[in-house]
C-alpha positions in Angstrom: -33.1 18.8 -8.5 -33.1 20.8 -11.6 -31.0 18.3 -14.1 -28.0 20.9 -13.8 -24.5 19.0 -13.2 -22.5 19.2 -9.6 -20.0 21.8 -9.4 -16.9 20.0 -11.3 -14.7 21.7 -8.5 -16.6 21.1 -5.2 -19.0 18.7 -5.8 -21.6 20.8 -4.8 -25.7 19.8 -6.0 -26.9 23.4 -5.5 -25.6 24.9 -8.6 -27.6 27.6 -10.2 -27.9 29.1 -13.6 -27.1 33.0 -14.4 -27.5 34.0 -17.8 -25.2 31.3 -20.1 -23.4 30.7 -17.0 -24.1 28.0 -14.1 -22.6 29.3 -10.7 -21.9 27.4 -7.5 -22.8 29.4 -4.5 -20.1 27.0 -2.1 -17.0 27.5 -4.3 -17.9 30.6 -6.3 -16.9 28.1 -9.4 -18.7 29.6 -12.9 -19.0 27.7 -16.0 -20.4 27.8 -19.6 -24.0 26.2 -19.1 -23.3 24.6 -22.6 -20.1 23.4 -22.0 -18.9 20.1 -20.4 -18.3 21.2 -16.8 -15.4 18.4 -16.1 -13.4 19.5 -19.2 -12.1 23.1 -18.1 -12.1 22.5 -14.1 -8.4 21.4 -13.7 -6.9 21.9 -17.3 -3.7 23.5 -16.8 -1.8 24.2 -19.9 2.1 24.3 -19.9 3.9 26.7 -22.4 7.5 27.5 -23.1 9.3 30.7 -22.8 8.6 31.1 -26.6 4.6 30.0 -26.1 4.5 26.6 -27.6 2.3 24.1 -25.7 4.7 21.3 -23.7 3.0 18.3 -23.8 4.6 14.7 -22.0 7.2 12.4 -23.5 8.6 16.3 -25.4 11.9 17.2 -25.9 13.4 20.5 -24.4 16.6 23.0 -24.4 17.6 24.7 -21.5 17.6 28.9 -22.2 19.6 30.3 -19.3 22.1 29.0 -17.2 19.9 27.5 -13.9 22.1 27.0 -10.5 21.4 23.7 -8.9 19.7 24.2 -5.6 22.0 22.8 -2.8 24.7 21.8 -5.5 27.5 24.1 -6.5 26.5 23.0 -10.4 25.1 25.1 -12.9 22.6 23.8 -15.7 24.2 25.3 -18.7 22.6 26.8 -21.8 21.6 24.4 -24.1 21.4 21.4 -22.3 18.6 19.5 -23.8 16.4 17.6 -22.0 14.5 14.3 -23.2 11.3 12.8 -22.0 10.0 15.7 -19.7 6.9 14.7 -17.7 4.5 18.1 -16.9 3.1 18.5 -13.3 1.3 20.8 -11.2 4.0 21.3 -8.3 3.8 24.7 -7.2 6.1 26.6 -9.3 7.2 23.8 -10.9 5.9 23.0 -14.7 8.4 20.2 -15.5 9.6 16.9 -13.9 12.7 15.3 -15.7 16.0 13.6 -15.9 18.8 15.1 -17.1 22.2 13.1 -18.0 24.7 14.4 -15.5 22.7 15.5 -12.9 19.5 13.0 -12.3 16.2 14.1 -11.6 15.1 17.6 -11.6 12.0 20.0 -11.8 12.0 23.0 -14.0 10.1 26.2 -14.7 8.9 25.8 -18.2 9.9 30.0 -18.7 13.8 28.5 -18.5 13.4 26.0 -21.4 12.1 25.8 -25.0 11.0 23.2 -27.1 13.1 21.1 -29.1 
């Protein structure tokens, strides 16, 4: 068509440019023209209660004592947690293990880095 890229979120060919920006008309999506269009459609970046980027394979420390859905336990304050993995769950940041308790999924505004 016009050597513009598919919309990185629908896939769409009939992208158009508006000023510095390239619009799809499908999925509303809007983009840099310059810019890669695959590099910011997706890129979710995880931060800690204290704003630090999480990244995986990261160490954290619990901040707040978290009950245990459909346990009577409590996660205390302080617990540190090894090895956390980040997904894109809804309102869950982090997927882990902790020692004690097995696997979990935390917000990442209940834990800073270690």
């Amino acid at each position: 068509m016009s050597g513009l890229p598919d919309c990185p979120k629908c896939g769409s060919k009939y992208v158009y440019e508006d000023g510095n920006m390239i619009v799809c008309p499908e999925c509303a999506h809007e983009w840099p023209a310059g810019a890669d269009a695959s590099s910011d459609a997706d890129v979710k970046v995880v931060k800690d209660s204290n704003g630090n980027v999480l990244s995986d394979g990261d160490s954290v420390t619990i901040i707040k004592d978290l009950k245990v859905k459909g346990s009577s336990s409590v996660l205390k304050i302080g617990t540190k947690v090894k090895n956390i993995r980040l997904i894109d769950d809804g309102d869950h940041d982090i997927d882990c293990k902790i020692d004690g308790f097995g696997a979990m999924k935390l917000k990442s505004e209940f834990v800073k880095k270690a």
